[in-house]
Every structure is written in C-alpha cells, then in structure tokens.
C-alpha positions as CSV (number, residue, x, y, z in Angstrom):
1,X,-1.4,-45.5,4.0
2,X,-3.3,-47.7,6.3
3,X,-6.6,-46.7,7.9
4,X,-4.9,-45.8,11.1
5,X,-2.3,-43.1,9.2
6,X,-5.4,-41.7,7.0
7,X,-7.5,-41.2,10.5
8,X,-4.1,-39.3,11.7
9,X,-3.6,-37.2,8.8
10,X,-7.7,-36.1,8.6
11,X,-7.5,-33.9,11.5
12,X,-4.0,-32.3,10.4
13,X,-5.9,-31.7,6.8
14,X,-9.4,-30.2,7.8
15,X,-6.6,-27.7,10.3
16,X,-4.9,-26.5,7.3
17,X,-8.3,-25.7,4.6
18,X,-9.5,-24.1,7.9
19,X,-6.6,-22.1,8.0
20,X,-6.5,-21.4,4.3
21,X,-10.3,-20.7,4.7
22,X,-9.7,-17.6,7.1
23,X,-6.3,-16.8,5.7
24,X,-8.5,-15.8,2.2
25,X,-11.4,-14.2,4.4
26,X,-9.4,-12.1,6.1
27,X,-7.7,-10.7,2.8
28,X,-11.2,-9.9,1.5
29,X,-11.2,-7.8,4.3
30,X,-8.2,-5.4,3.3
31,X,-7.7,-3.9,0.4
32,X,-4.6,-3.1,-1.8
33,X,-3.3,0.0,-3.5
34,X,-0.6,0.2,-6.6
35,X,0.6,2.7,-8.8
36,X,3.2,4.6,-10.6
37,X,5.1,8.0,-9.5
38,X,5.5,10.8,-12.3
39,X,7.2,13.9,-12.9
40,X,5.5,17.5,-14.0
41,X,6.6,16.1,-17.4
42,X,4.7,12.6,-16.7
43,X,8.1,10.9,-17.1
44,X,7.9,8.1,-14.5
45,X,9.5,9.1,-11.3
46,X,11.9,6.1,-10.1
47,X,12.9,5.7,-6.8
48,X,10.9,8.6,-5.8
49,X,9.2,8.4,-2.0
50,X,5.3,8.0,-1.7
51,X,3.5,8.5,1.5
52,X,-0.2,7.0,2.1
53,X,-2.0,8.7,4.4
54,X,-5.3,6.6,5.9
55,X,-7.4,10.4,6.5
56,X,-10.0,8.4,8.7
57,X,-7.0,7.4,11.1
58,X,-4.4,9.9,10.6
59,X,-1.8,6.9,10.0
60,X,0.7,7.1,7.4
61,X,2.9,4.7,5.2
62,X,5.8,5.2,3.0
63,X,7.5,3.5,0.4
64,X,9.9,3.8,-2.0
65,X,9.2,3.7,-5.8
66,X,11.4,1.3,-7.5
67,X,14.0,2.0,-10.5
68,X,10.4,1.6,-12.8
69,X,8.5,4.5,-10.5
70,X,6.6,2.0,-8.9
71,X,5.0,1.0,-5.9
72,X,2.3,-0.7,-3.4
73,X,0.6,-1.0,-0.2
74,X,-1.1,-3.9,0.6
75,X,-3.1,-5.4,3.8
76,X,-5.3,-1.8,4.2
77,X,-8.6,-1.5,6.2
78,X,-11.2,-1.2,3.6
79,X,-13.6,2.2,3.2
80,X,-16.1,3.1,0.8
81,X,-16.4,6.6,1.6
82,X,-13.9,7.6,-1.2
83,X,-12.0,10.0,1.1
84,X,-10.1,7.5,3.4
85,X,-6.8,7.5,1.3
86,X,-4.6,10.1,0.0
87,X,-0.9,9.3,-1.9
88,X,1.9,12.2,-1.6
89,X,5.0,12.2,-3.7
90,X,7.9,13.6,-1.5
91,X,10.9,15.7,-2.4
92,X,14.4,13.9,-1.6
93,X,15.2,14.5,1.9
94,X,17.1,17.2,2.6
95,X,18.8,18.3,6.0
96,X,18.0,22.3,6.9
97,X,20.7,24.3,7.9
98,X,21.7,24.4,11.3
99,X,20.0,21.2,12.5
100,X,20.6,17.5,11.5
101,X,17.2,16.5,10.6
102,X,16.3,15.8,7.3
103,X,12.8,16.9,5.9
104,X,11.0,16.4,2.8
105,X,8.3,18.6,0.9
106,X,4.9,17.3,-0.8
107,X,5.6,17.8,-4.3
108,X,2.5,15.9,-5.3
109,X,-1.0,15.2,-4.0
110,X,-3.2,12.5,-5.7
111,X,-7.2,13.3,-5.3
112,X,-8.4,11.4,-2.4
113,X,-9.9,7.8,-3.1
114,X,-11.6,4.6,-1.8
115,X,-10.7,0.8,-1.6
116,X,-13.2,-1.4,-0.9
117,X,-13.0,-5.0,0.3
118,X,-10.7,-7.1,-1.4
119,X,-10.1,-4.6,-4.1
120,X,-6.7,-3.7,-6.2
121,X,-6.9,-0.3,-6.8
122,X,-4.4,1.8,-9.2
123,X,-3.8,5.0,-8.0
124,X,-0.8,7.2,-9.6
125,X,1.1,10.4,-8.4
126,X,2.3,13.4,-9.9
127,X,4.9,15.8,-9.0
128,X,3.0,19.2,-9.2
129,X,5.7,22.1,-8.9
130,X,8.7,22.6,-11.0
C-alpha cells in the first residue's frame, strides 16, 4: 500500500476498534440467563415453554426449550438485588371450551434470582405438579 492508501484505511480502522470497543461495553452492561427445563421426575423437559419474567419491570419473555430441554435469554438489563428475575415452566397450550384462545398454566416456578453485569447465569426449572 502506498502512504496515501495507509492514511485512507487509518480512519476506516480506528471506526471499526471504536465500534468493537462499545459493541463489548455495552454487553458488559446486560447480562445472560441459560438453563435446562425438567419434569417432577427431573427428566429433562424438551421442547417445553419457559417464561422470564423481569419482576422490576413487569416484562416477560418466552422461549422454547429445545429437543435437549434447553434454553436462553440473552441481552438482559443487569440487577443485583437478586429478585429481578423469575423463570416459569408452562403447560402445553390448550384452547378452553367455548372460546378459541389458547392458555397455558405455570407448572413450574424457579426461586427468584440476580444477574449482574456481564454475567452467564444458569438457572433451571422444574415442573412442580403431577
């Protein structure tokens, strides 16, 4: 490259570690939660449905654990309190007689927990009833 192609490219380079830079600042600033769904037997639970509910905001997430009962949430606002987040395992959907809309029970509560700044945190459900 001559000097005039390496004075072009500088400015395109510092842009990009700059953007890398905040890119891994900003996922310090989230956390993530795994784990693993289980039956009352604690036989893992594929495909089962977990809901995340964020008990500072009142938002929830869902997500389906896959054919080895597992599952994630990732990108979540950090907390220290360890109360912010809750995990639900949910009953299949089923549609109640006489209307058309599907509802699911909590078979499942996992203790409420933390996750702090750039953390990974492992938090399984069990199905509780029978």
């Amino acid at each position: 490259l001559s000097a005039g192609g390496i004075t072009m490219i500088r400015p395109v380079l510092i842009a990009l570690l700059a953007t890398l830079a905040l890119d891994a600042q900003a996922a310090s600033d989230t956390c993530h939660i795994s784990g693993t769904a289980y039956d009352y037997t604690g036989q893992p639970l594929p495909t089962a449905v977990i809901r995340l509910i964020d008990q500072q905001t009142h938002q929830t997430a869902y997500r389906a654990a896959d054919a080895s009962a597992t599952f994630a949430f990732a990108d979540l606002p950090v907390d220290t309190s360890g109360q912010r987040y809750r995990l639900d395992v949910l009953s299949p959907a089923t549609v109640v007689t006489g209307t058309h809309i599907p509802t699911r029970s909590v078979l499942g509560i996992a203790p409420a927990f933390a996750c702090g700044a750039g953390q990974s945190v492992r938090a399984d459900v069990r199905v509780e009833v029978r």
